[in-house]
SETISE-496897 format. One record per atom (N, C-alpha, C): atom name; residue in three letters; residue number from 1; z, y, x. Coordinates in nm, 4 decimals. Layout:
# residues N
{a = CA; r = ALA; k = NUM; w = Z; v = Y; u = X}
...
# end
This chain:
# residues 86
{a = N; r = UNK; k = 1; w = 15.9209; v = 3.7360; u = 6.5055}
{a = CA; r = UNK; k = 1; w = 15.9771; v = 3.8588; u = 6.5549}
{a = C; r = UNK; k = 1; w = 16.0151; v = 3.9465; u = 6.4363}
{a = N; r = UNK; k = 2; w = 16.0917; v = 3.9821; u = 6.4488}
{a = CA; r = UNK; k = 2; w = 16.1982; v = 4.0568; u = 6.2861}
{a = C; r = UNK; k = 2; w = 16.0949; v = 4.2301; u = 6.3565}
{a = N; r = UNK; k = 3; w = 16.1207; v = 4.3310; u = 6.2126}
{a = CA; r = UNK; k = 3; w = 15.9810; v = 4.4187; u = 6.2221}
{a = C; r = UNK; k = 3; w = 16.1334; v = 4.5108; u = 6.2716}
{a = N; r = UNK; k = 4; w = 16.0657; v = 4.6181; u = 6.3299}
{a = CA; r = UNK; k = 4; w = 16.1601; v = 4.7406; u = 6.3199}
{a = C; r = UNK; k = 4; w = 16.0903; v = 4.8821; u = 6.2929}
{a = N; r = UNK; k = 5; w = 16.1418; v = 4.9430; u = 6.2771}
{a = CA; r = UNK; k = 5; w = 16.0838; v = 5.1102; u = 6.2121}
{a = C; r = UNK; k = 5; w = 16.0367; v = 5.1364; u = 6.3135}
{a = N; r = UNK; k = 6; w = 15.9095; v = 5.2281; u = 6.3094}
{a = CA; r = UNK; k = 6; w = 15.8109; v = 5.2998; u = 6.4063}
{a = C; r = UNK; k = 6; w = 15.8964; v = 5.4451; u = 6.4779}
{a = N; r = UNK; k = 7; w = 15.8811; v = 5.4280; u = 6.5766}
{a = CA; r = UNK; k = 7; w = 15.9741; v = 5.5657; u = 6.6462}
{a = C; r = UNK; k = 7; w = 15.8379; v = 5.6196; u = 6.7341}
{a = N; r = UNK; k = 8; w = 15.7664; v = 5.6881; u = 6.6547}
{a = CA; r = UNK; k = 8; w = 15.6274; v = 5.7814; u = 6.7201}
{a = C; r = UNK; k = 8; w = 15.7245; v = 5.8624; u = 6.8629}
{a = N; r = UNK; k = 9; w = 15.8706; v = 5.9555; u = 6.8444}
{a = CA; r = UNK; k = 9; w = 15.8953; v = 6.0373; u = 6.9589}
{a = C; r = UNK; k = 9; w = 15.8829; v = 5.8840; u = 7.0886}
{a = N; r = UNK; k = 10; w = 15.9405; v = 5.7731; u = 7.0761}
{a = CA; r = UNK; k = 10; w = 15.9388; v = 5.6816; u = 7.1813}
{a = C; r = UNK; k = 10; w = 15.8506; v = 5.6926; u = 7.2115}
{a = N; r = UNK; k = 11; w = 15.7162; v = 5.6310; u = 7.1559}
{a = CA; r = UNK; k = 11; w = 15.5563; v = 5.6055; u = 7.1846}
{a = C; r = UNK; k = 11; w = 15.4952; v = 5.6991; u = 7.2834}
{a = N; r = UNK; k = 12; w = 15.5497; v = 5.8516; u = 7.2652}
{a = CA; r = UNK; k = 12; w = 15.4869; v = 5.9701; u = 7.3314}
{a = C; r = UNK; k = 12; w = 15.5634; v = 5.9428; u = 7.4189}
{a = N; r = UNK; k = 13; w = 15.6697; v = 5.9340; u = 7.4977}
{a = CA; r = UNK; k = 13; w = 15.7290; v = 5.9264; u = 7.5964}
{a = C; r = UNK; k = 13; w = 15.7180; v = 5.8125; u = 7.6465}
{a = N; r = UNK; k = 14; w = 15.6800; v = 5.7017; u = 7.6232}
{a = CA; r = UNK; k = 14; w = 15.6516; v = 5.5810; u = 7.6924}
{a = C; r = UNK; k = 14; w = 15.4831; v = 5.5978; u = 7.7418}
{a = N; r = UNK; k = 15; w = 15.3977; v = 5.6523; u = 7.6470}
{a = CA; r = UNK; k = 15; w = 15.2695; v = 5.7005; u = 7.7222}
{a = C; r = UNK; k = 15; w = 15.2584; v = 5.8281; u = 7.7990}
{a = N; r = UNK; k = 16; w = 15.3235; v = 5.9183; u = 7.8435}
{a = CA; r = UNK; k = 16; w = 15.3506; v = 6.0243; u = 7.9031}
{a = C; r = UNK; k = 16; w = 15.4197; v = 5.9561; u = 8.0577}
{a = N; r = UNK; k = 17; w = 15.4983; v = 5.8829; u = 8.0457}
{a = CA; r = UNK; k = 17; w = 15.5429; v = 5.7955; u = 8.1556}
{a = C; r = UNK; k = 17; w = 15.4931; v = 5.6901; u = 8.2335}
{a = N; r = UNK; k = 18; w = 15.3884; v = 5.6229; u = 8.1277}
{a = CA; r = UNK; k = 18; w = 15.3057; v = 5.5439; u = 8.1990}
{a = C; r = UNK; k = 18; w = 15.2081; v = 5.6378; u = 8.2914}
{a = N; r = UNK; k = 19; w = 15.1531; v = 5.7431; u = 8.2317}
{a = CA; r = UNK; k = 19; w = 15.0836; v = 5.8165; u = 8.2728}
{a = C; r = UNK; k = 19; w = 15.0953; v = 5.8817; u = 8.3787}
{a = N; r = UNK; k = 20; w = 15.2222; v = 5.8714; u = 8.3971}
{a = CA; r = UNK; k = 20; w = 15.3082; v = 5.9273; u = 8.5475}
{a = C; r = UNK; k = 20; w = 15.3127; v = 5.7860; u = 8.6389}
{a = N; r = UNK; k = 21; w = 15.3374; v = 5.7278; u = 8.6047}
{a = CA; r = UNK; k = 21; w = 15.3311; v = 5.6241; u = 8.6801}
{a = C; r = UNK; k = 21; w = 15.1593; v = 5.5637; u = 8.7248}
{a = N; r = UNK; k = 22; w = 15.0556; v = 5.5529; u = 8.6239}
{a = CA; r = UNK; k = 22; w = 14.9111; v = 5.5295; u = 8.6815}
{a = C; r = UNK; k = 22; w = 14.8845; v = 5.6462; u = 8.7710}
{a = N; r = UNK; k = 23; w = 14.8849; v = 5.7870; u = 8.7855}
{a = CA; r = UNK; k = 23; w = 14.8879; v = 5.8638; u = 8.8758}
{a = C; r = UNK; k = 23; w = 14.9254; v = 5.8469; u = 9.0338}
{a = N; r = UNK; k = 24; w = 15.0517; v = 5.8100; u = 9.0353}
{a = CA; r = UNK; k = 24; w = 15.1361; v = 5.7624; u = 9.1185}
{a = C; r = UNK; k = 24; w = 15.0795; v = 5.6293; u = 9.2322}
{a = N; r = UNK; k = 25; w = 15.0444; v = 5.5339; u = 9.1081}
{a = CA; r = UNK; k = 25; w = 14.9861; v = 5.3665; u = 9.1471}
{a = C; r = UNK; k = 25; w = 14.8607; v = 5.4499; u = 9.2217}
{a = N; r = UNK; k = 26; w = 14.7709; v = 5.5468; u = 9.1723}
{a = CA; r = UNK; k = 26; w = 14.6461; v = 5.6345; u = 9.1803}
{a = C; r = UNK; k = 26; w = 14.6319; v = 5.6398; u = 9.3465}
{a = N; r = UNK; k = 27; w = 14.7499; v = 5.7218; u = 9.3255}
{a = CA; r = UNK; k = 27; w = 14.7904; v = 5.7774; u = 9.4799}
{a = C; r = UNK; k = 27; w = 14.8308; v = 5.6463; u = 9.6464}
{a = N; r = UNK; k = 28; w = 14.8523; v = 5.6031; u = 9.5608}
{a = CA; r = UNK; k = 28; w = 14.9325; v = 5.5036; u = 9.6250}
{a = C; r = UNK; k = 28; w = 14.8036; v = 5.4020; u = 9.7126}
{a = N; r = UNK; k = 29; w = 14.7259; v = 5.3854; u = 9.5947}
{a = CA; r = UNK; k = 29; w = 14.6322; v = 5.2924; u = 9.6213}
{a = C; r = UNK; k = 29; w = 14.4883; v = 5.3733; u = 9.7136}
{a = N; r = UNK; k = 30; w = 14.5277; v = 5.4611; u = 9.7714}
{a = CA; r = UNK; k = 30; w = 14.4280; v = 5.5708; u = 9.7771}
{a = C; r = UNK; k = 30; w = 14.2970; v = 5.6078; u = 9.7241}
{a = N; r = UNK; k = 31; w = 14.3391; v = 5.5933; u = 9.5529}
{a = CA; r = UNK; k = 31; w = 14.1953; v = 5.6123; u = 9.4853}
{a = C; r = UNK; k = 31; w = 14.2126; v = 5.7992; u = 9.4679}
{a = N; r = UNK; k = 32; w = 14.3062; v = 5.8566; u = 9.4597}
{a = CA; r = UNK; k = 32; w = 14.2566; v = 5.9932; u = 9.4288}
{a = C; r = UNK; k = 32; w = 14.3970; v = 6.0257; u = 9.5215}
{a = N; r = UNK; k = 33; w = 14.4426; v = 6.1518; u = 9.5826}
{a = CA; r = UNK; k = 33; w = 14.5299; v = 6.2285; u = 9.5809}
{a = C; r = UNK; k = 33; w = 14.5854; v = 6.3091; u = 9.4831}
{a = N; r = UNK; k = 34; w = 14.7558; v = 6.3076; u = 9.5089}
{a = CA; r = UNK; k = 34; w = 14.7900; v = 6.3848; u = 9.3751}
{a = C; r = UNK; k = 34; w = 14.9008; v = 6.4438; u = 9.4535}
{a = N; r = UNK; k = 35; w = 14.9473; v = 6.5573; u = 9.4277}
{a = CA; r = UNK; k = 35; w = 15.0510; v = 6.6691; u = 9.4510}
{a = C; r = UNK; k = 35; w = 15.2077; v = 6.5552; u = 9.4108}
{a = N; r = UNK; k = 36; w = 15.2969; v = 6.6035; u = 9.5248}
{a = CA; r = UNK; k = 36; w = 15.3864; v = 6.5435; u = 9.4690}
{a = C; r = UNK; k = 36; w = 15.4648; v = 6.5807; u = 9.3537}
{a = N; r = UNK; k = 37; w = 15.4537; v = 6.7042; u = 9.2848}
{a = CA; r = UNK; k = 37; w = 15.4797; v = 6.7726; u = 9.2060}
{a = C; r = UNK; k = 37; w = 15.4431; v = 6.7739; u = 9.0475}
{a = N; r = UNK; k = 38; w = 15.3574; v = 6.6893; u = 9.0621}
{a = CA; r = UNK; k = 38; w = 15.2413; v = 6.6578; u = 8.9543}
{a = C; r = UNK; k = 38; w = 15.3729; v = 6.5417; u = 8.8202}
{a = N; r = UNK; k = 39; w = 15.4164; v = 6.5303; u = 8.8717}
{a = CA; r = UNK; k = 39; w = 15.5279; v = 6.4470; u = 8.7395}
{a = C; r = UNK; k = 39; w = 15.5903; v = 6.5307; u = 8.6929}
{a = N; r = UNK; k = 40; w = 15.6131; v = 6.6570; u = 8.7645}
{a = CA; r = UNK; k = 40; w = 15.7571; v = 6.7218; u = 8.6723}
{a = C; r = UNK; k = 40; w = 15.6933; v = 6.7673; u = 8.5049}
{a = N; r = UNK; k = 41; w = 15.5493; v = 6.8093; u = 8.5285}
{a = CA; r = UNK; k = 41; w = 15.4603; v = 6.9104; u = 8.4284}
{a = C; r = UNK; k = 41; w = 15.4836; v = 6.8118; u = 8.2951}
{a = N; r = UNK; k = 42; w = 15.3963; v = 6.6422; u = 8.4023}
{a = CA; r = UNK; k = 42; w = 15.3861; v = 6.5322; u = 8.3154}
{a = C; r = UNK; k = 42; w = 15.5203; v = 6.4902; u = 8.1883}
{a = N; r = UNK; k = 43; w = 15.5903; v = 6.4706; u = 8.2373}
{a = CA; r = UNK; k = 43; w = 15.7344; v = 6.4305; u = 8.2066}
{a = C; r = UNK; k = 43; w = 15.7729; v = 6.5471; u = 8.1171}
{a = N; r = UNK; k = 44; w = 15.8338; v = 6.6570; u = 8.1881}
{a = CA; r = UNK; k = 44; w = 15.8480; v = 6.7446; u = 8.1014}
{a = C; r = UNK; k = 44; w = 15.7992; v = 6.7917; u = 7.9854}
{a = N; r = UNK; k = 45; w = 15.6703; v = 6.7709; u = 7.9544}
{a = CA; r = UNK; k = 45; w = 15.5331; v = 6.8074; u = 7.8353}
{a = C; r = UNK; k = 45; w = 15.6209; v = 6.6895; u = 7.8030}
{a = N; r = UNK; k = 46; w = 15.5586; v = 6.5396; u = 7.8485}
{a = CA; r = UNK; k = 46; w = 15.5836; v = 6.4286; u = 7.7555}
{a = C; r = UNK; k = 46; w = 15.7356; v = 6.4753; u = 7.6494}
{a = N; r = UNK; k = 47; w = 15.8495; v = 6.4436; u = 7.7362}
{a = CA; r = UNK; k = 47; w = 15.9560; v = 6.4470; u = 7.6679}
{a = C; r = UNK; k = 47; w = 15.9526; v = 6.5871; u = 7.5173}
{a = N; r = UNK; k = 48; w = 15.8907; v = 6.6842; u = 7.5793}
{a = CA; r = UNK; k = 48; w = 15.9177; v = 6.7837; u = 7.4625}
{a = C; r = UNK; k = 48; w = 15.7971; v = 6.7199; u = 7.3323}
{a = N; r = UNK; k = 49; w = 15.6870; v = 6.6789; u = 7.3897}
{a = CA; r = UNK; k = 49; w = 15.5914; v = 6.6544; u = 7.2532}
{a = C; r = UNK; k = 49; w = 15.6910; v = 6.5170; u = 7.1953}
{a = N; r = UNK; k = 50; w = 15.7725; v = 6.4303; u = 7.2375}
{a = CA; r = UNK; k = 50; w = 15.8475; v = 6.3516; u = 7.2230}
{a = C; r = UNK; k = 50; w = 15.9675; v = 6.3816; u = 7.0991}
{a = N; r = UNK; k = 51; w = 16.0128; v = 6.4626; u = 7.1508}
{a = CA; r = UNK; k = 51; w = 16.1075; v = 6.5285; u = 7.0733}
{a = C; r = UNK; k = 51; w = 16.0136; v = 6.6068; u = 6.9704}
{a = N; r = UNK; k = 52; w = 15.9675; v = 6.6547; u = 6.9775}
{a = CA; r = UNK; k = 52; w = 15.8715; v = 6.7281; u = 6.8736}
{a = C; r = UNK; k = 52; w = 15.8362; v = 6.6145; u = 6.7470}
{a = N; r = UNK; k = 53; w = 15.8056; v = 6.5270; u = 6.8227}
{a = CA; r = UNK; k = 53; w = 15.7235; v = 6.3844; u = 6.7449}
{a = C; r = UNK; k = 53; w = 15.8510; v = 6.3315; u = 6.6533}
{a = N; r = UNK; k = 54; w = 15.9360; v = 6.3087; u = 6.7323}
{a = CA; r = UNK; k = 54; w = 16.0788; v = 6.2434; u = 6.6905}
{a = C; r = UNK; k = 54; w = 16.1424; v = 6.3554; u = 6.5720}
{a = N; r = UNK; k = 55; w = 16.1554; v = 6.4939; u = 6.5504}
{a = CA; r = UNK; k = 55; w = 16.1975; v = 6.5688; u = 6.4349}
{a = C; r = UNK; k = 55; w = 16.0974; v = 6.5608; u = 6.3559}
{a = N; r = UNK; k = 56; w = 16.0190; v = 6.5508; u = 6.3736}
{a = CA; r = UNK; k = 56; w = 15.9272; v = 6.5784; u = 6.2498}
{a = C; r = UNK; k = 56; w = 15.9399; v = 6.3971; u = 6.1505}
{a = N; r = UNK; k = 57; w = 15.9480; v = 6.3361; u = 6.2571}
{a = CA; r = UNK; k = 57; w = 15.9604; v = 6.1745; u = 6.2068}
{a = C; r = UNK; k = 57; w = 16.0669; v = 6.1671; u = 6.1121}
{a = N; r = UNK; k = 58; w = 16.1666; v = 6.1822; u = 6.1887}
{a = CA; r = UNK; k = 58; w = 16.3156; v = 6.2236; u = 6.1093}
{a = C; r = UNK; k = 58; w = 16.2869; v = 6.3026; u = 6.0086}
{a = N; r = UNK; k = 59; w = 16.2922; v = 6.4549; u = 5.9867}
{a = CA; r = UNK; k = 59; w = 16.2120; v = 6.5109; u = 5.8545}
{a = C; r = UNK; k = 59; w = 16.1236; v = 6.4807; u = 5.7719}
{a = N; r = UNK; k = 60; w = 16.0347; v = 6.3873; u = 5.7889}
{a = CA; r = UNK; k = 60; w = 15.9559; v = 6.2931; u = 5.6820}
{a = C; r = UNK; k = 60; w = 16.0709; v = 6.1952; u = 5.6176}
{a = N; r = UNK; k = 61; w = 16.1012; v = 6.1252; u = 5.7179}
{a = CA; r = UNK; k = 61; w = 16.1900; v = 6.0241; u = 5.6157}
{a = C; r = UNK; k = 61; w = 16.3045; v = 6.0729; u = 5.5454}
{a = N; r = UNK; k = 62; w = 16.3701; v = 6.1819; u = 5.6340}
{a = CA; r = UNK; k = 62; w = 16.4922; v = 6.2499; u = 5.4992}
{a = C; r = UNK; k = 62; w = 16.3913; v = 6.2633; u = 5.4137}
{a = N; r = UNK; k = 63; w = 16.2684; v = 6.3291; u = 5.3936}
{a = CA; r = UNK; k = 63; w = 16.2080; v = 6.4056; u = 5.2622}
{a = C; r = UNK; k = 63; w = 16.1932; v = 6.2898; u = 5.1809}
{a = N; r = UNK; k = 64; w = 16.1482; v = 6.1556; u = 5.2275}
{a = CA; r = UNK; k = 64; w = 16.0999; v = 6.0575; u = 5.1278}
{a = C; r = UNK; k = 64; w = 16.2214; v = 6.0074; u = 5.1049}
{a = N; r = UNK; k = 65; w = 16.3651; v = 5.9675; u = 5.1650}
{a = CA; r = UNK; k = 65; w = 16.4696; v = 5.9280; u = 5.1105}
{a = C; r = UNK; k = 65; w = 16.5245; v = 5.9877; u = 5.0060}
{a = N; r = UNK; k = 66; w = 16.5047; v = 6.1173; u = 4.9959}
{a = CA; r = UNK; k = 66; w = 16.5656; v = 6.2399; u = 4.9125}
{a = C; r = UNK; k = 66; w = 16.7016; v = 6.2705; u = 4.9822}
{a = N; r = UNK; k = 67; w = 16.6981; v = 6.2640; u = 5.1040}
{a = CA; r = UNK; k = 67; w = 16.8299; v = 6.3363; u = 5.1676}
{a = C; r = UNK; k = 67; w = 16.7901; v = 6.4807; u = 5.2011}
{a = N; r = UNK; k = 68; w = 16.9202; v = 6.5960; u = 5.1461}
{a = CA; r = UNK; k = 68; w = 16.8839; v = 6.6889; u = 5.2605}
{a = C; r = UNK; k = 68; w = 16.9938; v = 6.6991; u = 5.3959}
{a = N; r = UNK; k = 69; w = 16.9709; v = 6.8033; u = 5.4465}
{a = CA; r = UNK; k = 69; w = 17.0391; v = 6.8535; u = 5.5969}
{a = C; r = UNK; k = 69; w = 17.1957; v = 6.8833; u = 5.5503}
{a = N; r = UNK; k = 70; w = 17.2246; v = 6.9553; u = 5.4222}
{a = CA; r = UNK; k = 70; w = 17.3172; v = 7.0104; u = 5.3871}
{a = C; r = UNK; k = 70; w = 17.3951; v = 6.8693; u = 5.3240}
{a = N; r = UNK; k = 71; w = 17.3444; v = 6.7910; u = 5.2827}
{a = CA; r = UNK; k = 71; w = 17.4553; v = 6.7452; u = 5.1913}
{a = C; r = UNK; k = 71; w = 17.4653; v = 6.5720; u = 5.2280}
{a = N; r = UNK; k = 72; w = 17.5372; v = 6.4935; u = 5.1649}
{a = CA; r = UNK; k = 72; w = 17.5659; v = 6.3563; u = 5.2622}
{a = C; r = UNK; k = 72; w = 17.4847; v = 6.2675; u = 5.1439}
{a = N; r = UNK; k = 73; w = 17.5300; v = 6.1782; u = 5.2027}
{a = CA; r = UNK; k = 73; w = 17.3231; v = 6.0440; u = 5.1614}
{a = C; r = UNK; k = 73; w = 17.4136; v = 6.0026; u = 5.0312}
{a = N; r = UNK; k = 74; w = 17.2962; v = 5.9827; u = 4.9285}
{a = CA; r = UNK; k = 74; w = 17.3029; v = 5.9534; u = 4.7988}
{a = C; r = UNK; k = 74; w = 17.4195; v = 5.8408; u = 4.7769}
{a = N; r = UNK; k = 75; w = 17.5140; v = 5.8471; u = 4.6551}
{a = CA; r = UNK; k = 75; w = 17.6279; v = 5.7237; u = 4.6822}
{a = C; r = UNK; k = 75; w = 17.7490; v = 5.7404; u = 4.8051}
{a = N; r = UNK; k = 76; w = 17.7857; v = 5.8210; u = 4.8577}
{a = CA; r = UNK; k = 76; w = 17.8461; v = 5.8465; u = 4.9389}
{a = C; r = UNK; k = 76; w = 17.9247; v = 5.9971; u = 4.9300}
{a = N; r = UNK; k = 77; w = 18.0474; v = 5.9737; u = 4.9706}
{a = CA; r = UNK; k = 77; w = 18.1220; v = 6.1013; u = 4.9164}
{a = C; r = UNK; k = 77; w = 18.1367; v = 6.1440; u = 5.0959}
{a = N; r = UNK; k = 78; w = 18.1425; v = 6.3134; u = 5.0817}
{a = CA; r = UNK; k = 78; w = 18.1744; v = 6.3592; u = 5.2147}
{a = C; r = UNK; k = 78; w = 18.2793; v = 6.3364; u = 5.3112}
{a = N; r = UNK; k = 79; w = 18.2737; v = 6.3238; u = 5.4024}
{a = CA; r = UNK; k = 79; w = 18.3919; v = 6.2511; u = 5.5324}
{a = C; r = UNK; k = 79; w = 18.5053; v = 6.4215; u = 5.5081}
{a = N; r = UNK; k = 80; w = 18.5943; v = 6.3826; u = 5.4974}
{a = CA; r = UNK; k = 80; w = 18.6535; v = 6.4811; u = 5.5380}
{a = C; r = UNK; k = 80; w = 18.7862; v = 6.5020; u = 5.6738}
{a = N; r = UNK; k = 81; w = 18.7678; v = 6.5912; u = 5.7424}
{a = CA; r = UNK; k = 81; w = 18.7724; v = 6.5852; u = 5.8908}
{a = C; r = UNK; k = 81; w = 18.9733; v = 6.5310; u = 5.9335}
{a = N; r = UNK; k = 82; w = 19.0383; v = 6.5122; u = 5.9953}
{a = CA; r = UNK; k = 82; w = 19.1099; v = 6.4685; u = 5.9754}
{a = C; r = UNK; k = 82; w = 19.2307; v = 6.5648; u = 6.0417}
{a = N; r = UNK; k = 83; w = 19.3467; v = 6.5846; u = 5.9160}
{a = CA; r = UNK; k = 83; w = 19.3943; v = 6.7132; u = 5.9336}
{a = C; r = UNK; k = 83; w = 19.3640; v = 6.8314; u = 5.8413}
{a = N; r = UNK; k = 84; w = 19.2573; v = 6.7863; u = 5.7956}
{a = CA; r = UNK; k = 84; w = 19.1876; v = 6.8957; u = 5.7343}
{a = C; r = UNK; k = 84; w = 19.2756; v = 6.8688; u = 5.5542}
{a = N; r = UNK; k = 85; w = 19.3039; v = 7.0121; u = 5.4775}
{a = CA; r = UNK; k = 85; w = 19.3802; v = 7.0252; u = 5.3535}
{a = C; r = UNK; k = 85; w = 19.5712; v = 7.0098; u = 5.3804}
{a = N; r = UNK; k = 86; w = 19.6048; v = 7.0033; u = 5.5246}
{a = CA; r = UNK; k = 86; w = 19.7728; v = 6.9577; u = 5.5719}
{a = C; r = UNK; k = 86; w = 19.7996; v = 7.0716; u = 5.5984}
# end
Protein backbone atom coordinates (compact mmCIF):
# COMPACT_ATOMS: atom_id res chain seq x y z
CA UNK A 1 0.00 0.00 0.00
CA UNK A 2 1.85 3.33 -1.23
CA UNK A 3 1.86 5.83 2.23
CA UNK A 4 -0.06 9.10 1.94
CA UNK A 5 0.18 12.34 4.14
CA UNK A 6 -1.81 12.41 7.43
CA UNK A 7 -4.95 14.75 7.07
CA UNK A 8 -5.76 15.09 11.13
CA UNK A 9 -9.00 17.75 9.77
CA UNK A 10 -10.34 14.20 7.94
CA UNK A 11 -9.73 12.02 11.11
CA UNK A 12 -11.93 14.55 13.26
CA UNK A 13 -14.67 14.42 10.91
CA UNK A 14 -14.68 10.82 10.20
CA UNK A 15 -14.79 10.28 14.18
CA UNK A 16 -17.40 12.96 14.80
CA UNK A 17 -19.52 11.03 12.14
CA UNK A 18 -19.05 7.77 13.27
CA UNK A 19 -20.14 9.10 16.42
CA UNK A 20 -23.33 10.22 14.87
CA UNK A 21 -23.91 7.29 13.43
CA UNK A 22 -23.19 4.80 16.86
CA UNK A 23 -25.83 7.13 18.48
CA UNK A 24 -28.23 6.56 15.83
CA UNK A 25 -27.37 2.42 15.57
CA UNK A 26 -27.92 3.34 19.77
CA UNK A 27 -31.32 4.37 19.08
CA UNK A 28 -32.24 2.13 16.68
CA UNK A 29 -31.34 -0.90 18.55
CA UNK A 30 -33.25 0.33 21.57
CA UNK A 31 -30.26 0.56 23.83
CA UNK A 32 -30.70 4.30 24.83
CA UNK A 33 -33.06 7.04 23.33
CA UNK A 34 -31.77 9.99 21.58
CA UNK A 35 -33.49 13.31 20.38
CA UNK A 36 -33.77 13.48 16.81
CA UNK A 37 -31.90 16.57 16.87
CA UNK A 38 -28.91 15.29 18.54
CA UNK A 39 -26.69 15.14 15.03
CA UNK A 40 -26.97 18.64 14.07
CA UNK A 41 -24.71 19.78 17.52
CA UNK A 42 -22.63 16.47 16.62
CA UNK A 43 -21.76 17.24 13.01
CA UNK A 44 -21.64 20.73 13.26
CA UNK A 45 -18.84 20.75 16.35
CA UNK A 46 -17.23 17.83 14.32
CA UNK A 47 -16.88 19.70 11.00
CA UNK A 48 -15.66 23.06 12.71
CA UNK A 49 -12.94 21.19 15.12
CA UNK A 50 -12.23 19.62 11.54
CA UNK A 51 -11.53 22.60 9.88
CA UNK A 52 -9.80 23.96 12.82
CA UNK A 53 -7.56 20.70 12.74
CA UNK A 54 -7.13 21.00 8.92
CA UNK A 55 -5.58 25.02 9.14
CA UNK A 56 -3.50 24.53 11.62
CA UNK A 57 -2.16 21.23 9.65
CA UNK A 58 -1.77 23.32 6.60
CA UNK A 59 0.13 26.12 8.70
CA UNK A 60 2.62 23.66 10.11
CA UNK A 61 3.62 22.39 6.86
CA UNK A 62 3.83 25.88 5.03
CA UNK A 63 6.09 26.76 8.23
CA UNK A 64 8.35 23.64 7.76
CA UNK A 65 8.38 24.00 3.86
CA UNK A 66 9.42 27.65 4.24
CA UNK A 67 6.41 28.86 2.26
CA UNK A 68 4.61 31.92 3.24
CA UNK A 69 0.79 33.08 2.54
CA UNK A 70 2.10 36.12 0.63
CA UNK A 71 4.45 34.85 -1.75
CA UNK A 72 4.56 31.68 -4.35
CA UNK A 73 6.57 28.25 -3.43
CA UNK A 74 10.31 28.34 -3.67
CA UNK A 75 11.59 27.91 -7.59
CA UNK A 76 8.55 29.17 -9.04
CA UNK A 77 7.83 32.55 -10.51
CA UNK A 78 4.27 34.23 -9.89
CA UNK A 79 1.21 33.29 -12.27
CA UNK A 80 0.29 36.32 -13.71
CA UNK A 81 -3.51 36.76 -14.32
CA UNK A 82 -4.45 36.84 -17.86
CA UNK A 83 -4.98 40.22 -19.45
CA UNK A 84 -3.24 41.55 -16.84
CA UNK A 85 -0.12 44.46 -18.11
CA UNK A 86 -2.54 44.83 -21.94
Amino acid sequence: MLRHEFQPGRLVAGVFLTAVGVVYAGDATGAWQAPWFVAIPLVVGGLCLAGAAAAVNRAVRRRRSGRTAAGPAPGRSPRVPEGAGS
